[in-house]
Every structure is written in structure tokens, then in C-alpha cells.
C-alpha positions in Angstrom: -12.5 -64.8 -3.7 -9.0 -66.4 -3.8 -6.6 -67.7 -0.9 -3.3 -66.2 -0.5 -0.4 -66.6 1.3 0.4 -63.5 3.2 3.6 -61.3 3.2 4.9 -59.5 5.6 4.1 -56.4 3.6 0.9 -57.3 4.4 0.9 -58.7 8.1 -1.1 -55.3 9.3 -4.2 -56.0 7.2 -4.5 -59.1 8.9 -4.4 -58.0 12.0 -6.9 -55.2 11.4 -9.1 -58.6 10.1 -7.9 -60.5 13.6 -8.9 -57.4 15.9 -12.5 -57.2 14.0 -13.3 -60.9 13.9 -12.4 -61.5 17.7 -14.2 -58.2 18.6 -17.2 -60.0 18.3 -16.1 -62.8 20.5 -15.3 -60.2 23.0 -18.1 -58.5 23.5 -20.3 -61.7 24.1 -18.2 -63.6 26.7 -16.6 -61.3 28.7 -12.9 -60.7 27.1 -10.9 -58.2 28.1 -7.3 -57.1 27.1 -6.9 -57.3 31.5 -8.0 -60.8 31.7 -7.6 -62.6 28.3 -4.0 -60.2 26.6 -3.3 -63.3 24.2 -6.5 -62.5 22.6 -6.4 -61.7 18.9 -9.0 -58.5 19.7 -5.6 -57.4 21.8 -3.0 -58.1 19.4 -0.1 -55.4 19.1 1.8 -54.9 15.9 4.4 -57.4 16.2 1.8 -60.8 17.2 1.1 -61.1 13.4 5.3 -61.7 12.9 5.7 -63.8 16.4 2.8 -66.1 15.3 4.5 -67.0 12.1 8.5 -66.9 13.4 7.0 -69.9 15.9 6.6 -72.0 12.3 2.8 -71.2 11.6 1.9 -70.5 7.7 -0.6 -67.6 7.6 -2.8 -67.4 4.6 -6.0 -65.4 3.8 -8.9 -65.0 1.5 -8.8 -62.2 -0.2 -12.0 -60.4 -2.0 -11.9 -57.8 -4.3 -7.9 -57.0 -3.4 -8.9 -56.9 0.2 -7.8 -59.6 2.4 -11.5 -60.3 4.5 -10.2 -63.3 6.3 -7.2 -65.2 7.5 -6.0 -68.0 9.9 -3.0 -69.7 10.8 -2.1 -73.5 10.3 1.2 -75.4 11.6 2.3 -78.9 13.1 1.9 -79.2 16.9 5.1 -79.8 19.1 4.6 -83.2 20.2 2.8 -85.2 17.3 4.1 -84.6 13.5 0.7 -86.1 12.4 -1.5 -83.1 14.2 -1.5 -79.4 12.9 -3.1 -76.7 14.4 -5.5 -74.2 12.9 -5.2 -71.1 14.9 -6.9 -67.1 15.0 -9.2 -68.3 12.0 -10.8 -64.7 11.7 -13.2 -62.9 9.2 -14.1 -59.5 9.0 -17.4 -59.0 10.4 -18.8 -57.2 7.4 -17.8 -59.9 5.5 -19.4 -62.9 7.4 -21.7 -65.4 5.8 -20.1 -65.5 2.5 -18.0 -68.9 2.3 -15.1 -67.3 3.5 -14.3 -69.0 7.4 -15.2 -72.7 5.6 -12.6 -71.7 2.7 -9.9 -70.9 5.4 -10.5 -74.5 7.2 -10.5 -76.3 3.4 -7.0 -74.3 2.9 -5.6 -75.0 6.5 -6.6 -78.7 6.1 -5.1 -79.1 2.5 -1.9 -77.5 4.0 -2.2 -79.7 6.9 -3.2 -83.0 4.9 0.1 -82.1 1.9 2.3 -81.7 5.1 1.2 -85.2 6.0 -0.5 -84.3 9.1 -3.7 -87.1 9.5 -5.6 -84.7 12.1 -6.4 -80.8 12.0 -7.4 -79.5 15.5 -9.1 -76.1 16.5 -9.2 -74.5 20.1 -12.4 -71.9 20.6 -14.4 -70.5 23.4 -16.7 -73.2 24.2 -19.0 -71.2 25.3 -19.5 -69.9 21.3 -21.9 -72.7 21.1 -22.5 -71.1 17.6 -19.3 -71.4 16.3 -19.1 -74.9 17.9 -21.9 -76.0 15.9 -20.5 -74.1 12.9 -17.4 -76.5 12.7 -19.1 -79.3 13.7 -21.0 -78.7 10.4 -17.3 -78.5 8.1 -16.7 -81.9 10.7 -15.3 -81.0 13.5 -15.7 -83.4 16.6 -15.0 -81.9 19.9 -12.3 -83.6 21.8 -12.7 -81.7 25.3 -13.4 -79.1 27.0 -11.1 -77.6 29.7 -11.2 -74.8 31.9 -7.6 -72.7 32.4 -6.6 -70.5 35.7 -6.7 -67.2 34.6 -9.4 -67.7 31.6 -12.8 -66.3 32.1 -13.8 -68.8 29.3 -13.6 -72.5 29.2 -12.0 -74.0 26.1 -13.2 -76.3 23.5 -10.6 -78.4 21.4 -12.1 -79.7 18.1 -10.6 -82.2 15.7 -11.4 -82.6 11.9 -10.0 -86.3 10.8 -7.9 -85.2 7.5 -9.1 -87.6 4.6 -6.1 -89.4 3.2 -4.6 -88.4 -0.4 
């Protein structure tokens, strides 16, 4: 297993890994490409590109020459010292194997290089699973909120960046 950054050449096997990992979501809670479009599961060709042109690095483990999970990590707008992780996704078939904890160690070392102090995370709060899964890697939740048009309510999560 190593972490790459990703090329554009290779953009499409990330999504394939971002359609998978969020299929999963879907199916439990309700997601559809009618009432939640800007979900990952629902990503056309281009989303991969748009995510990164708005300043987000994209990086992914990669197993065997296969890339079985990826994420996004980049500042916020309004705060310098808080990045974002964002679409954090592993192949289903690929699950349980280090690989979604190795994404938020490389999101938070990019983060924490960058000079950023705090790392956040937005998920379905609902996933009480994956709640308790980054609350495990350290993770504190910060709110939860519930947004017109979302059939979800969502959770924002912080990790406290330790300083270098």
C-alpha cells in the first residue's frame, strides 16, 4: 500500500472508487441522484477535475497498482488555519484494511505541512458507524445541522492537528 498523488490521467479510477464507496452510503440512508446530485455515488465525469480546479489536492492509496481509496484535502475559505478533508472513499471490496485511516494520516500531514492547526470532516450523521470510526482516528464532532433540501442531517467533525 502506498499514497499517491493523483493525475489527471488517472482522475476516472477515482471516481469509479468515489461512486463505489458512497454506494454504500446510499443505499442505507436514503440518497438519491433526485434528492442528494452533489453526492459522490452521482458524480459525472468532470466532478473529479471541478473538485481539484476549486484548490483541493486529491491523493489516493494505491494497492497492488490499483488505486482502492482516495480523498480530497484543501484550506477552507474563511480560516487559513482549517483544511477540509472531503469524498474520503474506499472501495468496498477493499474495506477493513488500513486504508480510510491512511487517507486521514495523509490529509492531516498535508493539512498540518500547509500549516493548517485543524482538519475538519463533514458526513451523514446518521452513519453513526462512521461517526464512531473517526472518533476512533480523533475526531470530535463539532455539530450537527440539518440543510433544506437534504434528506440527511450533517455531522461536522474536527481532528486538532498536532503541532510540528
Amino acid at each position: 500500500m502506498s499514497i499517491i498523488d493523483v493525475t489527471p490521467d488517472r482522475y476516472a479510477e477515482c471516481l469509479e472508487v468515489l461512486r463505489a464507496g458512497f454506494a454504500t452510503e446510499v443505499a442505507d440512508f436514503g440518497i438519491t441522484r433526485e434528492n442528494t446530485p452533489a453526492n459522490p455515488a452521482f458524480w459525472e465525469d468532470s466532478a473529479v477535475a471541478a473538485v481539484v480546479g476549486r484548490g483541493f489536492e486529491l491523493f489516493a492509496v494505491e494497492h497492488h497498482g490499483q488505486i482502492v481509496g482516495c480523498a480530497f484535502v484543501g484550506p477552507s475559505k474563511s480560516n487559513p488555519d482549517v483544511w477540509s478533508l472531503r469524498h474520503l472513499a474506499v472501495d468496498p471490496t477493499t474495506r477493513h484494511a488500513g486504508h480510510g485511516a491512511a487517507l486521514v494520516a495523509e490529509g492531516a500531514r498535508r493539512a498540518r505541512a500547509a500549516g493548517a492547526e485543524v482538519l475538519t470532516i463533514g458526513i451523514v450523521a446518521e452513519n453513526t458507524r462512521l461517526s464512531d470510526w473517526y472518533r476512533r482516528l480523533g475526531f470530535e464532532s463539532i455539530d450537527k445541522n440539518a440543510y433544506p433540501g437534504l434528506v440527511f442531517t450533517v455531522e461536522r467533525m474536527r481532528l486538532t492537528l498536532p503541532s510540528i
